[in-house]
C-alpha positions in Angstrom: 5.1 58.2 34.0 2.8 61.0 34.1 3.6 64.3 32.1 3.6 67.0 34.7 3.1 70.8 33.6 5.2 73.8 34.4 3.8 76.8 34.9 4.5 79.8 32.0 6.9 83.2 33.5 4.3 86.0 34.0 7.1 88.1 32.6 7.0 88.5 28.5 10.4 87.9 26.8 9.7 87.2 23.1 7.4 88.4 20.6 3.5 88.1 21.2 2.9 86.4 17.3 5.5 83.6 18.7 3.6 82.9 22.0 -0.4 83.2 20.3 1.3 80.5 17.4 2.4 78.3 20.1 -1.3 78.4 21.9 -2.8 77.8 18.2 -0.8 74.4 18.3 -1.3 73.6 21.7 -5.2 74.6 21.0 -5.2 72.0 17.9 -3.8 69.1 19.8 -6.5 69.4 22.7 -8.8 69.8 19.7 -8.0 66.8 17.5 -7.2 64.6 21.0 -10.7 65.1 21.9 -12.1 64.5 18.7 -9.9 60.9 18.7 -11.7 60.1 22.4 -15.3 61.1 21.7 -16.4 57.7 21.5 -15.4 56.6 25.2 -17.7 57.7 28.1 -16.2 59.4 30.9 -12.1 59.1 29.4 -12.6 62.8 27.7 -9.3 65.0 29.1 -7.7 68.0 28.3 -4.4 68.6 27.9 -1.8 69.3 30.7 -1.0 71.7 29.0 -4.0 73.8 28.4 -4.8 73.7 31.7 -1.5 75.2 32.6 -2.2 77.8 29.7 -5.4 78.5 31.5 -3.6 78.8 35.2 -1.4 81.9 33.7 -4.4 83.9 32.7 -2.9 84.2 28.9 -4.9 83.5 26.2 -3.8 84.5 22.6 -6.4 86.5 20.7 -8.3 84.2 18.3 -10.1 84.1 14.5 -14.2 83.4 14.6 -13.1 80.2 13.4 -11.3 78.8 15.9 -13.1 80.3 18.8 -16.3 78.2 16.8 -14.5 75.1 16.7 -12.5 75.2 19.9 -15.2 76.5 22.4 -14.6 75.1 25.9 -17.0 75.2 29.2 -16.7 75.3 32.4 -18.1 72.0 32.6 -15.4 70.5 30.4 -12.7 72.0 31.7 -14.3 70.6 35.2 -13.9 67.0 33.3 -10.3 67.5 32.4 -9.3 68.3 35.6 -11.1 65.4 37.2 -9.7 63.2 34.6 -6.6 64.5 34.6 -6.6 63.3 38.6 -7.9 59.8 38.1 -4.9 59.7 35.1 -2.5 60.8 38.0 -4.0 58.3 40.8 -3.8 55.0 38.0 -1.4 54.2 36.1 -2.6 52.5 32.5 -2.0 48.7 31.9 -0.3 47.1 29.2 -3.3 44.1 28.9 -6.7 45.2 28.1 -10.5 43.3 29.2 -11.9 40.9 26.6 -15.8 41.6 26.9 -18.4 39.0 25.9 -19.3 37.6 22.2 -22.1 40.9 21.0 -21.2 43.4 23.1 -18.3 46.2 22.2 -14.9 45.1 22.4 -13.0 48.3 24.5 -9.6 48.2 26.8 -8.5 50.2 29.2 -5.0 51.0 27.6 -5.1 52.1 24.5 -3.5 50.0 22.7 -4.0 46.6 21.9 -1.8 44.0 24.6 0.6 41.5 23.6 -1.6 38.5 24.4 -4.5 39.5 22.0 -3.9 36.3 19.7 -3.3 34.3 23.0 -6.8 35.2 24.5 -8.6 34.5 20.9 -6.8 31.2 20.4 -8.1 30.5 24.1 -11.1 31.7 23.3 -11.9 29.6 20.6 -10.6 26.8 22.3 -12.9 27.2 24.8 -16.1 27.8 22.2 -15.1 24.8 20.5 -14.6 22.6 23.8 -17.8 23.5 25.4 -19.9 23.2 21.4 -17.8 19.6 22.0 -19.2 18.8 25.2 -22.6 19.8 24.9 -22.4 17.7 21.3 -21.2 14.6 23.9 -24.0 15.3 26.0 -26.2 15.0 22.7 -24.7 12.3 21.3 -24.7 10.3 24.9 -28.4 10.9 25.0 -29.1 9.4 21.3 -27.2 6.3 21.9 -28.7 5.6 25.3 -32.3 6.2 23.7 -30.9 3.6 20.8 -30.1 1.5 23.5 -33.3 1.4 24.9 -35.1 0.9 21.8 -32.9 -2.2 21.0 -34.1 -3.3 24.2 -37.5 -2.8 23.8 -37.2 -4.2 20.1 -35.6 -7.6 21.6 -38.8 -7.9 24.0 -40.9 -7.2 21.2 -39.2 -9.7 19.0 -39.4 -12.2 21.9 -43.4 -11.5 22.2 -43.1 -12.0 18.5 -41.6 -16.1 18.5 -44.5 -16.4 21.4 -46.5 -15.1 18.6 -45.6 -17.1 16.0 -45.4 -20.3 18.5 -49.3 -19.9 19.4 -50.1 -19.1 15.9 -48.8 -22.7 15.2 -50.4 -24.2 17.9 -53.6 -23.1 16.1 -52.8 -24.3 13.2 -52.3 -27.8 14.5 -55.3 -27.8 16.4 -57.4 -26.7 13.3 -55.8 -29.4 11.3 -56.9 -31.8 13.6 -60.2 -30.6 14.2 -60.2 -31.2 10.5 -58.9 -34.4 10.8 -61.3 -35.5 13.9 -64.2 -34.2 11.5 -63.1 -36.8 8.6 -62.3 -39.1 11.1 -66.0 -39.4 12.3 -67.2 -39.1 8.9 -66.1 -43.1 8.3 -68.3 -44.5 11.0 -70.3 -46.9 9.0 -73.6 -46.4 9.5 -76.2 -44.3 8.3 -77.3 -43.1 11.6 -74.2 -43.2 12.9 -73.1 -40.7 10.6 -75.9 -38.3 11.3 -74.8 -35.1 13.1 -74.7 -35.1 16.6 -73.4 -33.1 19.7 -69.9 -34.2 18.8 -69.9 -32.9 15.8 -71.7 -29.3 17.0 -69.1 -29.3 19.5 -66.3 -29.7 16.9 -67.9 -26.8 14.9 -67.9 -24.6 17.9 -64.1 -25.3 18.1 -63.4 -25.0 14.6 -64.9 -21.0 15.1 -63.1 -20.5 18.4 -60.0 -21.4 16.8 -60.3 -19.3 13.8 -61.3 -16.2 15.9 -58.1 -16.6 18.0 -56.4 -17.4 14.7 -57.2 -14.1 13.2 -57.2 -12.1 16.6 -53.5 -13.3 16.9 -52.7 -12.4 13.0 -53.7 -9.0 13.6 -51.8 -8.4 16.6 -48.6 -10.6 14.3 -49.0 -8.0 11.8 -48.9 -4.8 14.2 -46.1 -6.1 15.9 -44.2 -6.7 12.9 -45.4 -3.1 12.2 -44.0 -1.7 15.0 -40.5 -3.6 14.4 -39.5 -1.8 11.9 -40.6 1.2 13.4 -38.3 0.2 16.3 -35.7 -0.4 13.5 -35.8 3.1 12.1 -35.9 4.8 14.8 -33.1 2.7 16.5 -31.0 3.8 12.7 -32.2 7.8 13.0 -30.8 7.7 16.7 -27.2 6.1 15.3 -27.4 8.3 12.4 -28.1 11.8 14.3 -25.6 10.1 17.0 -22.7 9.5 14.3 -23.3 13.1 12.8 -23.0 14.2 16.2 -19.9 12.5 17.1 -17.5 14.0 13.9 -16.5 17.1 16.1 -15.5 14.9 19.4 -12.1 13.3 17.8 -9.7 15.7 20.3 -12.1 15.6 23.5 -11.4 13.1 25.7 -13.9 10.9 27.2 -13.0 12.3 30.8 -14.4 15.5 29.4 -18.1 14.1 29.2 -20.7 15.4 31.9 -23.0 13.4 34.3 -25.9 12.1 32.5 -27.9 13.9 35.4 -27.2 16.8 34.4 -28.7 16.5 30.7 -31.0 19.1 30.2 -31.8 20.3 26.2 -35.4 22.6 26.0 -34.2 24.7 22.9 -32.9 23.6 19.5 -31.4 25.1 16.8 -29.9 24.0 13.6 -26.6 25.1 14.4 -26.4 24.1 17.9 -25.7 20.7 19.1 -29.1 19.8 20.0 -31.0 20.1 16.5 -34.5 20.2 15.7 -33.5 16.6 14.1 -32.6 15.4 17.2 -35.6 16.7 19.3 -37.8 14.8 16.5 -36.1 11.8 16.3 -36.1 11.3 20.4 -39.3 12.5 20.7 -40.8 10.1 18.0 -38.6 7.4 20.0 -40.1 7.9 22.7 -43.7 7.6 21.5 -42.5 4.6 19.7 -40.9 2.8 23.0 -44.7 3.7 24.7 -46.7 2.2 21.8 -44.7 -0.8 21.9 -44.9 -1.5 25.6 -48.4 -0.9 25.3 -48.8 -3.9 22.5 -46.2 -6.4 24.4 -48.4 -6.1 27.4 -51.8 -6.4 24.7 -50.0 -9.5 23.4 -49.1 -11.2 26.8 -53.1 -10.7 27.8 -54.0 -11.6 24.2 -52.0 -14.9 24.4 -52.4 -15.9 28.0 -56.6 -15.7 27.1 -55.8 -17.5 23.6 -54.3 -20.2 25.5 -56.8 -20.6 27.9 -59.4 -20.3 25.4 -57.8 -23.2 23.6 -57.8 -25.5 25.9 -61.3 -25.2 26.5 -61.9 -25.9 23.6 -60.1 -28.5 23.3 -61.2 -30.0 26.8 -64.6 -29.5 25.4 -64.6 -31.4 22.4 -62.7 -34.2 24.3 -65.1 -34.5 27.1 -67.9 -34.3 24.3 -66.1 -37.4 22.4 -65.4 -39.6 25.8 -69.2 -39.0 26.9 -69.8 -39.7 23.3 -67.8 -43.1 23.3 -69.5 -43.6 27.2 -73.0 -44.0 25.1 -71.8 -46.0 22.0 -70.1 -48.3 24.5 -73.5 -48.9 26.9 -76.0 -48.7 24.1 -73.6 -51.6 22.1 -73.5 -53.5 25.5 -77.6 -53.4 25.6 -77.5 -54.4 22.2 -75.3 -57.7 22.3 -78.0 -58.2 25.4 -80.8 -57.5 23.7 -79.8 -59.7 20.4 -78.9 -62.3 22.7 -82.5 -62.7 23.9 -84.0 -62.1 20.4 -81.8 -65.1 19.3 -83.3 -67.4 22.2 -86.4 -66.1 20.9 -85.8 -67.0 17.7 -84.7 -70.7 18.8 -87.9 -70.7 21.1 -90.0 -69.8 18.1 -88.8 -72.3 15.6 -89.1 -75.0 18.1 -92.6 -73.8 18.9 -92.7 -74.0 14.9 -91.7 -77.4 15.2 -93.9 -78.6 17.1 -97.2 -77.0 15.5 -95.8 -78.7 11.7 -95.3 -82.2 13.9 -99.0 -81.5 15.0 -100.6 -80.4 11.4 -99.0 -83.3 10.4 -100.7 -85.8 12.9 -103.9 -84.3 12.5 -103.7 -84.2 8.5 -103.6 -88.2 9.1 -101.2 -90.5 7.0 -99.9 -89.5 3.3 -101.3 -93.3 2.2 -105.2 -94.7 2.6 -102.8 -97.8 3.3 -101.3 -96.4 6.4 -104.8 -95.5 8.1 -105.6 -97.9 11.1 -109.1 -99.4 11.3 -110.6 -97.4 14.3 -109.2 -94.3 12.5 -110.9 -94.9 9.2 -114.5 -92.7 9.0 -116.4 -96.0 7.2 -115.8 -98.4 9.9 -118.8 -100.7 10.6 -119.7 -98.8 14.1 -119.5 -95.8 12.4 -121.8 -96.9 9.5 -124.3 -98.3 11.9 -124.3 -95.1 14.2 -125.1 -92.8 11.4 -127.9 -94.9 9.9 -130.6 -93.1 11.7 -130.9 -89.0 10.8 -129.1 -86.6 13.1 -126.7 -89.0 14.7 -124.0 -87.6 12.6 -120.8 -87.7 14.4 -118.6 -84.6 14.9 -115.4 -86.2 14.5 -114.9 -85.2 10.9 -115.6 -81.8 11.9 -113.4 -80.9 14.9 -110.5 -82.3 12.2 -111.1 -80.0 9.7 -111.4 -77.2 12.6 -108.1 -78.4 14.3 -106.2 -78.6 11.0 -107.3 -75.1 10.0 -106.7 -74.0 14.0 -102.9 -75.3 13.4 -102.7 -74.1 9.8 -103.1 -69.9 11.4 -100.8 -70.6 14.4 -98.2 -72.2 11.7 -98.6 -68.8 9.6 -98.6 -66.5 12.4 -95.7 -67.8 14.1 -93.8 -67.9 10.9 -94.4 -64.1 10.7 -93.1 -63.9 14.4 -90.2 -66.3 13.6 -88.9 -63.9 10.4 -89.4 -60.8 12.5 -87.5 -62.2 15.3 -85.0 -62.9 12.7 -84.7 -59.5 11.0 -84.7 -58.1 14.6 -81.7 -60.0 15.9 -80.0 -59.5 12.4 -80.9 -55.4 12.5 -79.4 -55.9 16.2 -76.3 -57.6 15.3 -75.7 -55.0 12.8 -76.6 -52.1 15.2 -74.1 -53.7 17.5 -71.1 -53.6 14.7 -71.7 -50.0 13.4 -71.8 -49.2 17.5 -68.2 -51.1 17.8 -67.0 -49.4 14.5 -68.4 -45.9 15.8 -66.5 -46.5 19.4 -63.7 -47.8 17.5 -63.0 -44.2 15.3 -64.5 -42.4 18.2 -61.5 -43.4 20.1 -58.9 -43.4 17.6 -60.4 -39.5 17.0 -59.6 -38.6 21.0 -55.9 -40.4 20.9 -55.2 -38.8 17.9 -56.2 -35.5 19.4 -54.5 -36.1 22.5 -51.3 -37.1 20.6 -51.0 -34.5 18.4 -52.8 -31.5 20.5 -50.6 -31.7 23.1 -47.2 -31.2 21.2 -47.2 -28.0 22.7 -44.0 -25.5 23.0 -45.3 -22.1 24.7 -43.8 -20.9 27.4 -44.5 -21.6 31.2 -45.1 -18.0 32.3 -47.9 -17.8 29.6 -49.5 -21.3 30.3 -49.2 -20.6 33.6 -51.2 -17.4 33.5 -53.6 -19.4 31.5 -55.1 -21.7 34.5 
């Protein structure tokens, strides 16, 4: 309830000393009230009372002092008035306006209200609630980039075994190009063992494969690299997300916001989104990106490793069969070939034969006993015949010639007879190291096949292979 004033009598009943004490006091009230509201803009008043003082036209005679300290304008008494109306038009309230965290705390009444520890416990519930859900927010955000690092970290892993898988593929296949490079070292022969375009063609393979054995160990080693970097990240996120979740034991899961509506540009130590946080989903981030990058390096690498390999290996097999192809015809021109060199060699030792049967006629008998009559040189005709000069006859002659005629073709065909025989015997072992070549040739190509083929790679990647 407003204080209304009453105007003062215009008549004078008691002593003027008693009425200038009383505007002394009423003078040092309006004084020290003003004093007490110089801090509030636009709530400066005067007393009721001085205004009522001022509506009689008495004022008490005053000291230098006071009128110094108590000097009022026109202006202010303008403001008391006008406040004085607004005081009369609004009544104060009990409950004053709680202004924002930085800014000056001021009420309307003057007073502090009843509620004050009400609206600071709600206060701080509500700081605390929002610091809690922003924290969720946070903490959602970390474990759903953990999330996707696992996942990219189980495809890496699964590029990995492909890895691992091929790499033992090419370690089979070097071991048998090993073995397929002793194996051809037992053919038996000295020229068979010479090098040929089998053996270039296993070299060839031999580099391929250890070019895609160390291609694939390098990209084995960055993956494995990578892994762990997967791993520590995929810890950092928990461990910032476990930090993060100690303040969210009272809030209630119902509390959480959209994850649409996840928006951190500013950190701050204190806040719920840290500088920590910003680097550990940041680096996450680039870590997920350089890991796609290598799965999808590794499914080209391996797709052309596989397809690389098998040409390789179709190469060296094709090489072997056209290798076998050739032992096979040249050992079935050679079992022709010492066929007729052994019916030459029969032909020639019954032509043999026959020149030793005819040496021997000519040479005569072994005993003077065994010549007949008409064969015998001092035969009576004979004797008679030769008894005149120049009738030698030539029969003695064309002996000797014959004998010595039979005596070359004997040698000569004895020279053909042993070179037909070294031939056919040359051939015949031609013809076995050829069988024994064909023979490891093709054990080399079964063994290939049999152990080359083992193969356990998936059917996306041998499919992209083709």
């Amino acid at each position: 309830m407003q204080v209304q004033s009453v105007p003062l009598a215009s008549v004078t009943i008691g002593p003027q000393s008693w009425r200038d004490e009383t505007v002394r006091s009423i003078r040092r009230a309006e004084r020290l009230v003003r004093q007490t509201r110089a801090g509030r803009a636009g709530t400066g008043s005067r007393p009721r009372t001085c205004a009522a003082a001022a509506a009689t036209g008495f004022f008490p005679k005053r000291t230098d002092a006071e009128a110094a300290g108590d000097t009022i304008t026109e202006g202010e008494r303008g403001d008391s008035r006008d406040s004085i109306r607004k005081k009369k038009m609004s009544r104060p309230q009990t409950t004053g306006t709680m202004f924002p965290h930085g800014t000056r705390r001021t009420s309307v009444a003057p007073f502090p209200p009843p509620s004050l520890r009400e609206q600071c416990a709600a206060g701080s519930v509500g700081a605390a609630s929002e610091y809690m859900r922003r924290v969720r927010e946070v903490e959602g955000q970390l474990r759903r980039q953990a999330g996707r690092v696992r996942q990219e970290g189980t495809k890496l892993e699964r590029e990995r075994v492909h890895l691992e898988k091929m790499l033992r593929s090419l370690r089979v296949d070097l071991q048998v190009n090993r073995k397929s490079k002793e194996g051809r070292s037992r053919r038996p022969a000295t020229a068979e063992t010479e090098r040929d375009g089998a053996d270039y063609l296993l070299a060839c393979e031999r580099r391929e494969l250890a070019e895609l054995k160390q291609d694939l160990e390098g990209a084995l080693r960055n993956t494995l690299t990578l892994l762990q970097a997967l791993g520590q990240c995929s810890r950092q996120l928990l461990d910032c997300a476990g930090e993060r979740a100690r303040v969210l034991e009272l809030l209630p899961l119902s509390g959480s916001p959209s994850p649409s509506s996840l928006t951190f540009t500013r950190t701050d130590p204190v806040s719920p989104f840290t500088p920590e946080c910003k680097q550990v989903l940041e680096s996450s981030t680039v870590t997920v990106s350089q890991s796609q990058l290598l799965r999808e390096n590794i499914r080209q690498m391996l797709t052309s490793a596989i397809a690389r390999q098998r040409a390789a290996h179709r190469t060296v097999n094709d090489g072997l069969v056209k290798k076998i192809a050739e032992t096979v015809t040249l050992k079935q021109n050679l079992t022709m070939m010492s066929a007729a060199t052994r019916q030459a060699v029969f032909r020639k030792q019954r032509e043999i034969n026959c020149i030793l049967h005819s040496h021997g006629r000519v040479q005569g008998p072994e005993y003077s006993g065994d010549i007949l009559s008409r064969e015998k040189l001092n035969r009576p005709l004979v004797q008679v015949y030769q008894r005149h000069p120049g009738t030698q006859l030539p029969e003695a002659a064309h002996l000797i010639q014959g004998s010595a005629v039979l005596r070359r073709c004997l040698t000569s065909s004895e020279d053909e007879l042993s070179r037909l025989q070294s031939a056919c015997l040359q051939l015949l072992g031609n013809l076995r190291g050829k069988r024994a070549a064909a023979q490891v040739d093709s054990a080399v190509v079964r063994m290939r096949r049999q152990l080359v083929d083992k193969r356990a790679m998936p059917t996306v990647l041998q499919q992209g292979a083709y």
